[in-house]
KEKE-245169 format. One line per field, with one value per residue (C-alpha): residue number from 1; residue in three letters; x, y, z. Coordinates in steps of 0.1 Angstrom, whole numbers, plus 5000, padded with zeros to 4 digits. Each point is the difference from the previous one (the first is absolute). Layout:
% KEKE-245169
k: (NUM;...)
r: (ALA;...)
east: (X;...)
north: (Y;...)
up: (Z;...)
***
This chain:
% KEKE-245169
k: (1;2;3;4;5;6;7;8;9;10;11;12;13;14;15;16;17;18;19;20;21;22;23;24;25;26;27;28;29;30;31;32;33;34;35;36;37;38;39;40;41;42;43;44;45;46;47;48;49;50;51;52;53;54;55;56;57;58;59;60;61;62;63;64;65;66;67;68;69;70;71;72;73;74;75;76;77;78;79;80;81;82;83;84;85;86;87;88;89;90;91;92;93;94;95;96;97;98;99;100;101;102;103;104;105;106;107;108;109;110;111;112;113;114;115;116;117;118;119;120;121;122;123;124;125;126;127;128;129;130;131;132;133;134;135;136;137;138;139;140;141;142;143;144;145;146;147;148;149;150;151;152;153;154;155;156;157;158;159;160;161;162;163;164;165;166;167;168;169;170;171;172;173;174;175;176;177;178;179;180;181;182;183;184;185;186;187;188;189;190;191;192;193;194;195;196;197;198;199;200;201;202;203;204;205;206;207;208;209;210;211;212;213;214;215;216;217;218;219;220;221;222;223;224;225;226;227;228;229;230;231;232;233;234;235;236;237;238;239;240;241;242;243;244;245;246;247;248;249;250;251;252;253;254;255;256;257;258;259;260;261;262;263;264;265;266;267;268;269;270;271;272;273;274;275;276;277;278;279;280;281;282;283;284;285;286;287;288;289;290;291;292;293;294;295;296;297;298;299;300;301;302;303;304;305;306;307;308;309;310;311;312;313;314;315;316;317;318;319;320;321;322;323;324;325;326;327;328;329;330;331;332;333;334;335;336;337;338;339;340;341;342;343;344;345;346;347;348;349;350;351;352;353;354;355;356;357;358;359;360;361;362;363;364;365;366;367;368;369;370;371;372)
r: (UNK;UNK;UNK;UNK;UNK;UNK;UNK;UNK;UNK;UNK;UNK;UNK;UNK;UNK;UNK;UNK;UNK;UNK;UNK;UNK;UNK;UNK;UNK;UNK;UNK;UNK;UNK;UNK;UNK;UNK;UNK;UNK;UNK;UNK;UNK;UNK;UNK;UNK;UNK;UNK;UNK;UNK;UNK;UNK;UNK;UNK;UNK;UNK;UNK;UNK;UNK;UNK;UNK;UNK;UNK;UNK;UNK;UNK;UNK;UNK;UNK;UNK;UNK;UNK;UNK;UNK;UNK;UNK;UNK;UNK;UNK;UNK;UNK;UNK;UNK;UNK;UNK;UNK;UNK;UNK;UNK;UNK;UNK;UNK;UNK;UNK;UNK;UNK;UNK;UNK;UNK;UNK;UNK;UNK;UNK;UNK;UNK;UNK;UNK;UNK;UNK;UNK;UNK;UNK;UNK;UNK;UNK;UNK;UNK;UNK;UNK;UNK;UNK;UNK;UNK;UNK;UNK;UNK;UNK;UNK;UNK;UNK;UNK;UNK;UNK;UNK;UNK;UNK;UNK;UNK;UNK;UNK;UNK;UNK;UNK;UNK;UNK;UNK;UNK;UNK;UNK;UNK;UNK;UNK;UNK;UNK;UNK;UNK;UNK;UNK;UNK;UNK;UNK;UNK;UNK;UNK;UNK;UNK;UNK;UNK;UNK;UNK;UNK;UNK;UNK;UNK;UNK;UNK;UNK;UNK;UNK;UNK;UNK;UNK;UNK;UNK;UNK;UNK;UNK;UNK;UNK;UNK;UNK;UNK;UNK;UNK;UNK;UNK;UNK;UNK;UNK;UNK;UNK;UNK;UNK;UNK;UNK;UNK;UNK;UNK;UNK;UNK;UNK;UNK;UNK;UNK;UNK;UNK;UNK;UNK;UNK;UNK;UNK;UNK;UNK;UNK;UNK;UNK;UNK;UNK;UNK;UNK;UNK;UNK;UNK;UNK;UNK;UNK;UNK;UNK;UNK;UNK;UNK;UNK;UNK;UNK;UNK;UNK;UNK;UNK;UNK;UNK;UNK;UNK;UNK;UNK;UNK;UNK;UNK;UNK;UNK;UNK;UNK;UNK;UNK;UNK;UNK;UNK;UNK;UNK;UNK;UNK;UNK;UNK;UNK;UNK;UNK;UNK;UNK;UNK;UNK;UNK;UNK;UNK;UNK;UNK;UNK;UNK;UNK;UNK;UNK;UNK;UNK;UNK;UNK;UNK;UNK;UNK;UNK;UNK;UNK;UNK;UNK;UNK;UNK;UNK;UNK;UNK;UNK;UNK;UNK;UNK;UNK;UNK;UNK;UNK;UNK;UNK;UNK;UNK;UNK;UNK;UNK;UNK;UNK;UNK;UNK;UNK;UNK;UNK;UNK;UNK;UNK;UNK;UNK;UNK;UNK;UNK;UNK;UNK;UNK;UNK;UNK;UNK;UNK;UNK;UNK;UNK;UNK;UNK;UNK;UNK;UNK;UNK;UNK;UNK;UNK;UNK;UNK;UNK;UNK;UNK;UNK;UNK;UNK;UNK;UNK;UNK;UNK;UNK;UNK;UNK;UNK;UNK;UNK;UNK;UNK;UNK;UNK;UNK;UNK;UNK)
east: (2629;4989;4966;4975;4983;4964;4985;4986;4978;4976;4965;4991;4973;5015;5042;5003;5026;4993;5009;4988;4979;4978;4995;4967;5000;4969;4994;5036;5006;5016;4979;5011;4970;4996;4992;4984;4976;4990;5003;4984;4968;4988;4967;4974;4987;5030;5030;5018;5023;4990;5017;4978;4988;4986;4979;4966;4986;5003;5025;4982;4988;5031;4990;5022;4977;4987;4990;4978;4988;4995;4984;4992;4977;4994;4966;4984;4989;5030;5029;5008;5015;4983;4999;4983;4979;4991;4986;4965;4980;4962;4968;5018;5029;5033;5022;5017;4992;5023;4977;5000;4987;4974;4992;4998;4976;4978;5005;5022;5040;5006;5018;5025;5014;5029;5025;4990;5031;4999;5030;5012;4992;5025;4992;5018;5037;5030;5016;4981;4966;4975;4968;4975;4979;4975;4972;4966;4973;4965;4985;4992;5019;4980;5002;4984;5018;5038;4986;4992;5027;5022;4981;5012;5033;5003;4977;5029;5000;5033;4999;5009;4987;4983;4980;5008;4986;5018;4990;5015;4971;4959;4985;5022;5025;5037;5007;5032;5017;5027;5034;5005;5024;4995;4992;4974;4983;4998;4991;4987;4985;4961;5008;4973;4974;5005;5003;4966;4983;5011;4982;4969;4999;5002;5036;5026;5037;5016;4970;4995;5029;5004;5015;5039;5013;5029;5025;5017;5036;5020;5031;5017;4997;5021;5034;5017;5009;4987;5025;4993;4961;5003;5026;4973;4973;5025;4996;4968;4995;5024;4982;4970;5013;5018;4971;4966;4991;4996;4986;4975;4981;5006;4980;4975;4998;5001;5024;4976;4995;5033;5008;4969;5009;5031;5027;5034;5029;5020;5027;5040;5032;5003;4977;5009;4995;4963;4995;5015;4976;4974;5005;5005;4963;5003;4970;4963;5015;4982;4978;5032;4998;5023;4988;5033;4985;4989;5024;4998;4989;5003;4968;4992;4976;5006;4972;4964;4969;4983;4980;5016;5018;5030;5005;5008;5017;5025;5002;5012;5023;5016;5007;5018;5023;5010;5008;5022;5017;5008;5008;5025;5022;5016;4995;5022;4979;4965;5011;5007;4972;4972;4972;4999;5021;4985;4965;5017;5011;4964;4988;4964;4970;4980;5023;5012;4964;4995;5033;4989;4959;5019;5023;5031;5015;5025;4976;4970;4968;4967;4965;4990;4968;4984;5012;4978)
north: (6431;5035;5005;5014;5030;5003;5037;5023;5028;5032;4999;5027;5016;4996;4995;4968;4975;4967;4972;4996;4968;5022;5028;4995;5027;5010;5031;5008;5002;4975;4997;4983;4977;5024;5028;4977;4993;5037;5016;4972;4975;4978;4999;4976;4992;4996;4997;5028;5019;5038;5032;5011;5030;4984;4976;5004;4978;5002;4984;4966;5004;5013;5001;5011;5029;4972;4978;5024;5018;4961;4985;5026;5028;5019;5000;5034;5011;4983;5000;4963;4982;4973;4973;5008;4966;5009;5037;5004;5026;5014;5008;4995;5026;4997;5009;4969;4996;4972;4974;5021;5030;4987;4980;5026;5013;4975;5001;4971;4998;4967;4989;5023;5007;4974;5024;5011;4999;5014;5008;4965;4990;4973;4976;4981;4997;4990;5012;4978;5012;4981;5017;4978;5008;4972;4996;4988;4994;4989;5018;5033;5033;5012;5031;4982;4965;5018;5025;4964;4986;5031;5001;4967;5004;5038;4988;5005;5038;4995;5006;4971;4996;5018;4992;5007;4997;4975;5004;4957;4994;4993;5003;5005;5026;4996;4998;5013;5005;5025;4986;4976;4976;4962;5001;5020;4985;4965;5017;5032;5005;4986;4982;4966;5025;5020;4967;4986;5034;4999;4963;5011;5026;4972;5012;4976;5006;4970;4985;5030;5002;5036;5001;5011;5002;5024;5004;5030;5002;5031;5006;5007;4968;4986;5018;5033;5013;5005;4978;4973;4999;5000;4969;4985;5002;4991;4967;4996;5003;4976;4977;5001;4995;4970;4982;5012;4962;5003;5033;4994;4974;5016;5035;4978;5019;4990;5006;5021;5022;5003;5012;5026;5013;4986;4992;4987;5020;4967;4977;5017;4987;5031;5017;5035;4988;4999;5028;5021;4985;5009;5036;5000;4996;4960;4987;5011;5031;5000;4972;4977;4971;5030;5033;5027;5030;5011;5024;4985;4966;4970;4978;4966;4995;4960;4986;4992;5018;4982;4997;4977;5009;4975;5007;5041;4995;4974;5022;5024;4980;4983;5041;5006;4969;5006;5039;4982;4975;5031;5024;4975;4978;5007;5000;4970;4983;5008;4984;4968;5000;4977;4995;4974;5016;5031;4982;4979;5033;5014;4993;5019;4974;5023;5000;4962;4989;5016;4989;4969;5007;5011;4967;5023;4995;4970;4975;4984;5023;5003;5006;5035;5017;5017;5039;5026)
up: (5673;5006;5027;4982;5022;5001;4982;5024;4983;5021;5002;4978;5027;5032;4987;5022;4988;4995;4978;4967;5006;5029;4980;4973;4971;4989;4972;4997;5040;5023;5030;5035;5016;5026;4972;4974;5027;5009;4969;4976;5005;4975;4981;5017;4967;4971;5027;4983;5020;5007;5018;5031;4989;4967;5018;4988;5026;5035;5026;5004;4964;4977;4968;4967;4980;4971;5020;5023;4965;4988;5030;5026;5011;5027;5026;4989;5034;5024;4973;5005;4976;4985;4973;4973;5003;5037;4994;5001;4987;5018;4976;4970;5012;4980;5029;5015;5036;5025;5019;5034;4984;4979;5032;5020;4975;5007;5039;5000;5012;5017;4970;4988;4965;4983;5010;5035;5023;5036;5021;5011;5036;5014;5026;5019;5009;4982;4967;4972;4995;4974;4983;4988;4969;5002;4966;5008;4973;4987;5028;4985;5004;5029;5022;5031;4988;5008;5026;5020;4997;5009;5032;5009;4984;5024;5027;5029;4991;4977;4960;4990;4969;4975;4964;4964;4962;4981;4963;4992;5026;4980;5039;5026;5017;5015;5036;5011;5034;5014;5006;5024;5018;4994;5035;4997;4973;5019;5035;4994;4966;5000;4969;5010;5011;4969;4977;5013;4994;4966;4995;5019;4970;4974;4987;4986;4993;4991;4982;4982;4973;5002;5034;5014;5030;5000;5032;5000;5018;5009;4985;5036;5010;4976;5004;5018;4967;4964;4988;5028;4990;4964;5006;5023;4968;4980;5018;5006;4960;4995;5029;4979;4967;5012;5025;4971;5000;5037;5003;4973;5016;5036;4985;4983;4967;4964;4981;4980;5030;5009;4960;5005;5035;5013;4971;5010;4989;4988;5013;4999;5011;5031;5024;4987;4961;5009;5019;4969;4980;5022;5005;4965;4995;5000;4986;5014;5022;5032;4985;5011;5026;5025;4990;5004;4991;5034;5016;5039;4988;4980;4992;4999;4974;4995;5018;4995;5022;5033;5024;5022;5028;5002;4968;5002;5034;4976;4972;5026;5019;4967;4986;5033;4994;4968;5009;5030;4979;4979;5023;5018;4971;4970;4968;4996;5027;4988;4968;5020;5022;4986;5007;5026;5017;5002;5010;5021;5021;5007;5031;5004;5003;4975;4972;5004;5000;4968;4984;5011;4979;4973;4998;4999;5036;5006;5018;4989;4989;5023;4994;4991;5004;4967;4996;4990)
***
């Protein structure tokens, strides 16, 4: 029986060969990954595929030209792009305005527009950094609310954190930190002083109904190479798919929720089945339980707001184990792994106690204190 010899083709932009099943065409080209990822993004809002230089978004925001004429506007006096549901408009003006400027209009700029995104600042030491976008409610969207807690949050002198509008929120504001190691969340971060500030204030995440918390991871830390990351997603798709029992009642959501702000993509036979789905626009977009659309990124949108501290030192610890379990085995091994297993493999006090609150760990379940 003859061998049959596996097509090589050129990237049409930068001639590389490469064999057919690596290259991706898109508008009549045949794109390698390293080219489809610098000379294409895809549209935070519809998931279609766009050149570069049609992006009528910006870098963290790429957006395809009907969905910014659909959904989007500019800020009038800062040229920010906006939602059309978060522009505001001063004394009965018709020109959209984002939430800094029409803040700033008011002396106010604590809390920062939707889409406010300052130069990253990484802390702490190692290769895995984690960004917390933490949803707080019920307490009012206050300048002097966020402007206290940012002073506990940054009282050593270091930016941690910093304050933005969130238009699913009726009275309350996000709280988001800079990248950081999981080290420095647990040691570093003031994360109990910050959590009882927010209580003092009368604001509730978990009890509220409206609340996420999102862990951002960067894409670095999950492979040397483009291929080697996306493989790594891949993965930890397919880790979700398969465990959803166990990670719905560990992110405390409703299924409702989760259809609203964190849909599944669905259950497939291989890894790399549902990550082609997903950049494919899978179902919600970036409303997905891992948001993909973020060039340095990926986002874990699964889980449920609080104010408990356990609990978001957990959430954190259980991300960095799936990304290692990942990261280290094979697809054909991640598709063996259950559960149990996997559980029966974490070893931080913080994340088994709340395995064991959430009666998804291997031993018998303790008592649990209320979240909020």
């Amino acid at each position: 029986m003859k061998e049959s010899k596996t097509k090589c083709e050129s990237c049409s932009i930068c001639g590389s060969v490469h064999t057919e099943d690596l290259l991706t065409k898109f508008e009549g080209e045949q794109l390698c990954p390293e080219c489809l990822a610098r000379e294409t993004l895809v549209c935070s809002c519809c998931g279609k595929r766009i050149w570069f230089v049609n992006n009528s978004g910006t870098f963290s925001l790429p957006l395809c030209s009907s969905c910014y004429d659909e959904y989007y506007t500019s800020c009038v006096e800062c040229g920010r792009i906006i939602h059309r549901e978060d522009a505001y408009y001063d004394d009965g003006s018709d020109e959209p305005l984002c939430y800094r400027c029409h803040e700033n209009n008011r002396g106010h700029d604590y809390i920062e527009d939707y889409y406010y995104k300052p130069e990253p600042i990484f802390y702490g030491i190692g290769k895995r950094f984690f960004g917390v976008e933490l949803e707080v409610d019920c307490g009012g969207e206050c300048d002097d609310n966020a402007a206290a807690v940012m002073r506990i949050g940054n009282g050593s002198g270091l930016e941690h954190i910093y304050c933005k509008h969130d238009g699913s929120l009726d009275e309350g504001f996000e709280i988001v930190t800079h990248p950081m190691t999981i080290d420095y969340h647990l040691k570093e971060m003031p994360w109990k002083n910050v959590l009882t500030r927010l209580k003092t204030l009368h604001y509730l995440s978990h009890q509220a109904g409206t609340c996420g918390l999102h862990i951002h991871v960067n894409r670095t830390s999950l492979g040397e190479t483009y291929e080697d990351q996306e493989e790594t997603i891949a993965r930890i798709l397919y880790f979700f798919e398969k465990n959803w029992d166990e990670l719905l009642k560990f992110s405390r959501r409703t299924n409702h929720q989760l259809q609203q702000w964190a849909a599944r993509y669905g259950y497939k036979d291989k890894p790399k089945e549902i990550l082609d789905h997903a950049k494919n626009g899978g179902n919600n977009g970036r409303y997905s339980c891992i948001n993909l659309y973020n060039s340095n990124t990926i986002e874990f949108r699964m889980f449920r707001g609080t104010l408990k501290l356990n609990t978001i030192i957990a959430t954190l610890q259980l991300v960095n184990k799936i990304c290692d379990v990942a990261y280290s085995l094979s697809d054909e091994e991640i598709k063996n792994m259950s559960w149990t297993t996997f559980v029966s493999g974490c070893e931080e006090p913080e994340l088994i106690e709340y395995l064991k609150e959430r009666r998804i760990y291997v031993n018998e379940p303790i008592d649990t204190e209320e979240e909020i």
